[in-house]
C-alpha positions as CSV (number, residue, x, y, z in Angstrom):
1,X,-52.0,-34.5,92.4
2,X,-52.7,-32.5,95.0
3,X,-56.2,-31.8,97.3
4,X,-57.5,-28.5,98.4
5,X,-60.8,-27.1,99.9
6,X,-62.0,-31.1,99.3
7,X,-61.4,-30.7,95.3
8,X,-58.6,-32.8,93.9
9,X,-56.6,-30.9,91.4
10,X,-54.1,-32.6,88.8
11,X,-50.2,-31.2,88.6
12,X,-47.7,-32.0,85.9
13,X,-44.6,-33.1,87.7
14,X,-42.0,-30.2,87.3
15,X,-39.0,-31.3,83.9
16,X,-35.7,-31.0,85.4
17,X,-34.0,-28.2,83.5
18,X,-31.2,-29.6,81.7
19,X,-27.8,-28.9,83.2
20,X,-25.6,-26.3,81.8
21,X,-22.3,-26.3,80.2
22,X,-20.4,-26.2,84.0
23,X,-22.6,-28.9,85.0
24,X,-24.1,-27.4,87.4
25,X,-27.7,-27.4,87.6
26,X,-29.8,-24.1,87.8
27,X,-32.2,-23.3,90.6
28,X,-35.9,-24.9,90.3
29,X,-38.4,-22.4,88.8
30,X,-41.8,-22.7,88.1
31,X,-42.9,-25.3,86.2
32,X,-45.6,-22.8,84.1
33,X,-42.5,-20.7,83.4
34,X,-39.8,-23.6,82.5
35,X,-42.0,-25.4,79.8
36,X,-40.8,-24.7,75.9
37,X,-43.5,-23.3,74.5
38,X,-44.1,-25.7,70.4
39,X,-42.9,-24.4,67.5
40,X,-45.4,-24.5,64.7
41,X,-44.1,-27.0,62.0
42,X,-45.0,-24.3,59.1
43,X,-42.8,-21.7,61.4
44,X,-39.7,-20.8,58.8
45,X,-36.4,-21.5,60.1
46,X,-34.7,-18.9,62.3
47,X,-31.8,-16.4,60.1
48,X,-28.6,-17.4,60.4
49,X,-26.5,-14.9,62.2
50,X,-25.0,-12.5,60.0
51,X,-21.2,-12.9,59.3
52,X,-18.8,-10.2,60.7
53,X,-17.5,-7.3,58.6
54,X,-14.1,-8.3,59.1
55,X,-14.3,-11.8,58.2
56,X,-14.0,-11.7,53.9
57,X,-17.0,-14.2,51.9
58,X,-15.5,-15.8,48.7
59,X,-17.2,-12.9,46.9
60,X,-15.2,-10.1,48.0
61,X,-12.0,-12.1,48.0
62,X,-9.3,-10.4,46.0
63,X,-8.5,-12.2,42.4
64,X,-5.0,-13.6,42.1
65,X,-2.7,-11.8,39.9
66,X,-2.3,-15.3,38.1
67,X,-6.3,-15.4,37.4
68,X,-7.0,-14.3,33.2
69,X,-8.4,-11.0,32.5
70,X,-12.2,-11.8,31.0
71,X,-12.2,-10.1,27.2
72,X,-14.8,-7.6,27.9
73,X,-12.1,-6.2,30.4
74,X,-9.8,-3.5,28.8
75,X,-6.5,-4.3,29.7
76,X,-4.7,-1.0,31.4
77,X,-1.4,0.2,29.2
78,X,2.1,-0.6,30.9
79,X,3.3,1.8,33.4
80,X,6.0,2.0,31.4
81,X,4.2,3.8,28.9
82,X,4.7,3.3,24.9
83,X,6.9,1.2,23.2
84,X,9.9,2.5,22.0
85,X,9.0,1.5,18.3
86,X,5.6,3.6,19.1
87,X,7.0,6.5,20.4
88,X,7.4,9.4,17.5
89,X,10.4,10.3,19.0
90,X,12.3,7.4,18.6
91,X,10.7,7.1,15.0
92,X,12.2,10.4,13.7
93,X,15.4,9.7,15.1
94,X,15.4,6.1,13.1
95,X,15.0,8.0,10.2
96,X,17.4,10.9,10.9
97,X,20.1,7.9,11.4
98,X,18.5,6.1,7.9
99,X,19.2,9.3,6.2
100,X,23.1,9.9,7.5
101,X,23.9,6.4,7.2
102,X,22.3,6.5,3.3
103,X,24.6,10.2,2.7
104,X,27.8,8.5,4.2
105,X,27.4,5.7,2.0
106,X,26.9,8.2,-1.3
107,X,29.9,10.3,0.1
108,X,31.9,7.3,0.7
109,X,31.1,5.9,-2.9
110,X,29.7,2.2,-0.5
111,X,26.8,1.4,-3.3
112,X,26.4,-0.7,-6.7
113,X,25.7,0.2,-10.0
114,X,25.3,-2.0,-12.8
115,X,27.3,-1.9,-16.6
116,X,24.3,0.5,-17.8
117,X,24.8,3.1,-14.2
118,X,21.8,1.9,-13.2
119,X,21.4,3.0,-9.5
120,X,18.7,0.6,-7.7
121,X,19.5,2.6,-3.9
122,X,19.5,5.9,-5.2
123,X,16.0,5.4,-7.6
124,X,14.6,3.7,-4.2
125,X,15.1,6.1,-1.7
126,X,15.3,9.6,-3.9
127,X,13.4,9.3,-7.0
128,X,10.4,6.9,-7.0
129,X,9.2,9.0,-3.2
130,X,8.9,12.1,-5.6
131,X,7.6,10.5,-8.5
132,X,4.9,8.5,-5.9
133,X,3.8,11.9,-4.8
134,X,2.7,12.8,-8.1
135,X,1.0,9.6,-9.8
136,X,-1.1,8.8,-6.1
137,X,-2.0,11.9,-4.9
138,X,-1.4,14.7,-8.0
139,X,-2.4,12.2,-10.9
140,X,-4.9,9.7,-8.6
141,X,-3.6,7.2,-11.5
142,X,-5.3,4.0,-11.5
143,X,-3.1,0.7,-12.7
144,X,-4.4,-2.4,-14.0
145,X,-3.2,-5.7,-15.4
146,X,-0.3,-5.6,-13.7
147,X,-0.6,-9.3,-13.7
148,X,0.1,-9.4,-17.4
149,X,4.1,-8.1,-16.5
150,X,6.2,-11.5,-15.9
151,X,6.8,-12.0,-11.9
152,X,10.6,-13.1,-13.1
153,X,12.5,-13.0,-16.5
154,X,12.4,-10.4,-19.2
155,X,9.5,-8.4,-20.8
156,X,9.2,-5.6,-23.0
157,X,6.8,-3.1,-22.0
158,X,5.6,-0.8,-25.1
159,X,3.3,2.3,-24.6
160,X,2.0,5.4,-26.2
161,X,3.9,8.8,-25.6
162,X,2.3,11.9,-24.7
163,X,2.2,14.8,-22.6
164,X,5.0,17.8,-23.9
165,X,7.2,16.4,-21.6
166,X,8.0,12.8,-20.9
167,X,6.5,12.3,-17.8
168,X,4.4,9.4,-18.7
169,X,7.5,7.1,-19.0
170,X,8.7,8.0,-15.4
171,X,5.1,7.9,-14.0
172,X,4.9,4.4,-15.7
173,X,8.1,3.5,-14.0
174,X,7.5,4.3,-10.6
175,X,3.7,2.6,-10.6
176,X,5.2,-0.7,-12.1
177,X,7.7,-0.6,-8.9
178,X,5.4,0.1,-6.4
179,X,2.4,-2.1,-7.6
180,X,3.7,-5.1,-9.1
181,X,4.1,-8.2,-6.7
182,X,7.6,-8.5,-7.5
183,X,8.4,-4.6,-7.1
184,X,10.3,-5.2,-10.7
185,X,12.2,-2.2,-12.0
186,X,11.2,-0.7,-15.6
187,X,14.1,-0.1,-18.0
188,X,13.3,2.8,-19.6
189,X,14.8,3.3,-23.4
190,X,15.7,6.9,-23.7
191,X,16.2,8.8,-27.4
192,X,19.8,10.1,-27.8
193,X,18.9,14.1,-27.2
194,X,18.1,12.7,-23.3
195,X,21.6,11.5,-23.2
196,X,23.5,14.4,-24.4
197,X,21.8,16.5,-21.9
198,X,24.5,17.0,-19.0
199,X,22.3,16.8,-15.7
200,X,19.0,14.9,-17.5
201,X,21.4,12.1,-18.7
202,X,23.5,11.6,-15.4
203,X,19.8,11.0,-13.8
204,X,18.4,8.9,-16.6
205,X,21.8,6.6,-15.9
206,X,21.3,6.8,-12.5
207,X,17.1,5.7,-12.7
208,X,18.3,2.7,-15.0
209,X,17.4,4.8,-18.5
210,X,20.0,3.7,-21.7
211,X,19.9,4.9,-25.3
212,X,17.3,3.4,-27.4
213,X,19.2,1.3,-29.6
214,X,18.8,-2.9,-30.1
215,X,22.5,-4.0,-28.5
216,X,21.6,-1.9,-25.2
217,X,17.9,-3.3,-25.8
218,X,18.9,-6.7,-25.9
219,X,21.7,-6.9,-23.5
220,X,18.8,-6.0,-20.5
221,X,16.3,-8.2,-22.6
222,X,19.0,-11.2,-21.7
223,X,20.0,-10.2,-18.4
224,X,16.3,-10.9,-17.7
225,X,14.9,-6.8,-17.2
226,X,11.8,-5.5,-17.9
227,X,12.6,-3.1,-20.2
228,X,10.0,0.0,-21.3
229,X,10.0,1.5,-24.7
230,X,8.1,4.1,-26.5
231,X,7.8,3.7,-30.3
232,X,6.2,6.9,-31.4
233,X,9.1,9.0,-29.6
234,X,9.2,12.9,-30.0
235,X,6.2,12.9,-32.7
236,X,4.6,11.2,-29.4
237,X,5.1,14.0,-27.1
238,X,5.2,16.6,-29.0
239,X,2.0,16.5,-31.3
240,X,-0.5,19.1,-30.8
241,X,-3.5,18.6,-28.0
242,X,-6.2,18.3,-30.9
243,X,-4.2,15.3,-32.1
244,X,-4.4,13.7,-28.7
245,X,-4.4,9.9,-27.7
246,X,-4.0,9.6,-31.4
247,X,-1.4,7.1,-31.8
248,X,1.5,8.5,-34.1
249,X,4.2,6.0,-36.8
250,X,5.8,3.1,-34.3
251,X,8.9,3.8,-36.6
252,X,10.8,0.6,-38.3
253,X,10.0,-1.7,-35.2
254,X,13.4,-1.6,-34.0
255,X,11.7,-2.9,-30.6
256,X,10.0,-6.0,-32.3
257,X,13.6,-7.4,-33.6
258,X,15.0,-7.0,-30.0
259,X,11.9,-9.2,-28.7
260,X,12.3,-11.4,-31.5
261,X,15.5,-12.2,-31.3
262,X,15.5,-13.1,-27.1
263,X,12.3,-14.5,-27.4
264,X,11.0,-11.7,-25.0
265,X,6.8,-11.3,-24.4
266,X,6.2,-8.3,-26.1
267,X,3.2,-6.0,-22.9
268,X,1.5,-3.6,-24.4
269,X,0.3,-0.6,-22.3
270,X,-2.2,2.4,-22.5
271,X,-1.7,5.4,-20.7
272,X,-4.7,7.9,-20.7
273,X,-3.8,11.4,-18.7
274,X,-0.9,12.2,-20.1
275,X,-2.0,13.9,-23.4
276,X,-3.5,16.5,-20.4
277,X,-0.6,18.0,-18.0
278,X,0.3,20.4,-20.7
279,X,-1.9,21.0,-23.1
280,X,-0.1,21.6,-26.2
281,X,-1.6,24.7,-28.3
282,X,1.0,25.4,-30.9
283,X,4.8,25.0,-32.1
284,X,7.3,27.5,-32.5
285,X,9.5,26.0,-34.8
286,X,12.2,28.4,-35.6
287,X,12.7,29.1,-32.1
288,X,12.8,25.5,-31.6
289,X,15.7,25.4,-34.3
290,X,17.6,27.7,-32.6
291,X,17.4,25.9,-29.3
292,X,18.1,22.9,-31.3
293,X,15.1,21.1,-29.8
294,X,12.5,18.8,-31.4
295,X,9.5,21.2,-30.8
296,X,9.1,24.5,-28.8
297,X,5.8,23.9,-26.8
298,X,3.4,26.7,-26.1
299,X,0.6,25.5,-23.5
300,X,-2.4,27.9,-21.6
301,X,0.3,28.1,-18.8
302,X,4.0,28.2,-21.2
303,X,5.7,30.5,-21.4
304,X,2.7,33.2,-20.1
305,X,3.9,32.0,-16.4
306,X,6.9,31.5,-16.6
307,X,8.8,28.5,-14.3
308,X,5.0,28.3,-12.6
309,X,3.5,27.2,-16.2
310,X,5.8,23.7,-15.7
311,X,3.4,23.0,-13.3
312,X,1.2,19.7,-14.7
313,X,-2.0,20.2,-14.6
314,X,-3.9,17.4,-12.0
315,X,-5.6,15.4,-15.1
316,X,-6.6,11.9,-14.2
317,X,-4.3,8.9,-15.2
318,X,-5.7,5.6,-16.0
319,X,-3.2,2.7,-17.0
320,X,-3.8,-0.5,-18.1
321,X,-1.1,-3.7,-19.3
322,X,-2.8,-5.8,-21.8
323,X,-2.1,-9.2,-22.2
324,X,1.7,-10.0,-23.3
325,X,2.1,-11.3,-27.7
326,X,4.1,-14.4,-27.2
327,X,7.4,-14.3,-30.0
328,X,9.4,-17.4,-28.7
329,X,8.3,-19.1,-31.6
330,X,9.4,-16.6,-34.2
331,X,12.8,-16.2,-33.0
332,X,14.0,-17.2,-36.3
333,X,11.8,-14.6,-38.2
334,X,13.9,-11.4,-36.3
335,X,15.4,-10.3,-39.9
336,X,12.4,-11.1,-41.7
337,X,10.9,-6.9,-42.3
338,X,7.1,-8.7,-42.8
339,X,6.5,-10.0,-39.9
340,X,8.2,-7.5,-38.0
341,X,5.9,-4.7,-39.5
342,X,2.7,-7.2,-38.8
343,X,4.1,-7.7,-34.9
344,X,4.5,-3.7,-34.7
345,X,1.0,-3.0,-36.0
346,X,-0.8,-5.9,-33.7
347,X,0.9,-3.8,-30.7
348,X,-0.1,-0.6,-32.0
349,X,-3.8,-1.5,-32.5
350,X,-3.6,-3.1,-28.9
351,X,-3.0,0.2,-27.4
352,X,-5.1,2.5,-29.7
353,X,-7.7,0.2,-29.1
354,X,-7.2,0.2,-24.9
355,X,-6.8,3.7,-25.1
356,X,-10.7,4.3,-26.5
357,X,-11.9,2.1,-23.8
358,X,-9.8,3.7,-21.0
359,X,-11.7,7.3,-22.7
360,X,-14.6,5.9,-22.4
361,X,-14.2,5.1,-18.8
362,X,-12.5,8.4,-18.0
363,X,-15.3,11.0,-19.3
364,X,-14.2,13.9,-17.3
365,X,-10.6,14.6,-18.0
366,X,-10.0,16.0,-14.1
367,X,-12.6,14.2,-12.4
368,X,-11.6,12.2,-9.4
């Protein structure tokens, strides 16, 4: 407190400033200057100072390569590039190597055929890759029922015949392979004008085809082969177009005895599309006389077009297995003429009847 023109006036004694990091103590100022002005409880808390551009937050830190790749992240290809099994490349050199290994085998005479000539490699890799062409993309055919053909063991697989030529057996062949679970072969029985043919009965030996007779039939019956057979034979194929689907005489049930006496599930099958790929109009039988053939075909497209008219017309196939006719229980009955006529006709009426249905689910012979 100090006194001055008689008035006393009141002084705050000057705060020491605190001393600084050297210890040394800085000059005395004036006390007015030195005192800390308050801070205002409701005053928000000074920023903190901002980090440094070179000094990396947790944020920006780089990801270890260890560290998974989230899902929604599209994984970048190798830099390697393609695999060597994706490259097309590589792929048509597999194949050009496939197809010189499968010639050196054939020149070499390195394959297996069975007592019939039955040539499994050479229908797998030749024939069934043409024959596929046709019944998927030519015919569009539609299968069904293929669970009705035995997964093991023998069967006897009996269809209508139709078309001019017999392409429904091959067709049939070929889908049976390629469809059924167990990719089982067909057998084909062929009649005995295929077999004296000199190139059509080398490949009908070679695609597992034998004469249609009941020793051959029952050999592959008990070898366990699913063996195909078609009952109405060249009056099958050959009848005129008006008589189509139309089943035609099963013969003397030659087939039925061969079933009978292996015990064998008798499969019928319908084929609808056959009676279509050539159209036949009329029969020239003298000329078919001197050419000592069953029939001389004349179709829209034969002979007017020469080589072009064998070209099938693209009808629509639809084929269907019905359910298999037990006979292991009339193994005893093989000689008896009754009920081999009664089995023929229960398969015969299977199929005509299939075949109507099949129609009626096919109204537009070429539709899609």
């Amino acid at each position: 407190m100090t006194e001055q023109n008689g008035h006393r006036r009141l002084t705050t004694p000057p705060v020491p400033a605190p001393p600084s990091r050297n210890g040394a103590r800085p000059e005395p100022t004036d006390p007015a200057l030195t005192r800390p002005a308050p801070v205002p409880k409701s005053a928000p808390a000074p920023a903190p100072a901002p980090t440094p551009k070179s000094v990396p937050t947790p944020k920006s830190a780089p990801v270890p390569k260890s560290a998974p790749v989230p899902k929604s992240v599209p994984v970048e290809p190798d830099v390697a590039g393609p695999s060597v099994a994706d490259r097309p490349g590589d792929q048509w050199d597999r194949r050009v190597a496939s197809g010189l290994a499968f010639l050196r085998r054939r020149l070499s005479g390195q394959y297996e055929v069975d007592e019939f000539g039955f040539d499994p490699e050479l229908t797998g890799a030749v024939f069934h890759p043409l024959l596929r062409l046709l019944y998927r993309d030519w015919f569009r055919t539609e299968v069904t029922g293929l669970e009705h053909v035995p997964t093991d063991g023998a069967g006897l697989v009996v269809g209508n015949h139709s078309g001019t030529v017999a392409l429904d057996a091959l067709i049939l062949s070929a889908a049976l392979h390629d469809q059924h679970p167990a990719r089982r072969y067909l057998r084909l029985l062929g009649a005995d004008l295929v077999f004296r043919m000199p190139v059509v009965s080398e490949l009908a030996r070679k695609t597992g085809g034998t004469v249609a007779c009941n020793p051959d039939a029952e050999r592959l019956l008990g070898n366990g082969e699913v063996v195909g057979v078609f009952p109405e034979g060249f009056k099958g194929i050959g009848k005129l177009y008006s008589d189509r689907y139309k089943l035609q005489r099963f013969g003397r049930g030659g087939f039925v005895s061969a079933a009978l006496r292996t015990g064998t599930p008798i499969v019928p099958v319908a084929i609808v599309g056959g009676e279509e790929i050539y159209p036949m109009l009329a029969d020239i039988k003298p000329l078919a006389r001197l050419l000592k053939l069953p029939y001389f075909p004349v179709t829209p497209t034969f002979p007017w077009l020469g080589p072009l008219g064998m070209v099938p017309l693209p009808s629509k196939w639809l084929i269907e297995f019905c359910p298999p006719i037990p006979t292991a229980h009339l193994t005893d009955s093989a000689d008896d003429p009754l009920v081999v006529f009664n089995l023929a006709d229960q398969v015969r009426e299977t199929i005509q009847q299939t075949l109507h249905q099949l129609l009626e689910r096919r109204p537009d012979p070429f539709g899609p």
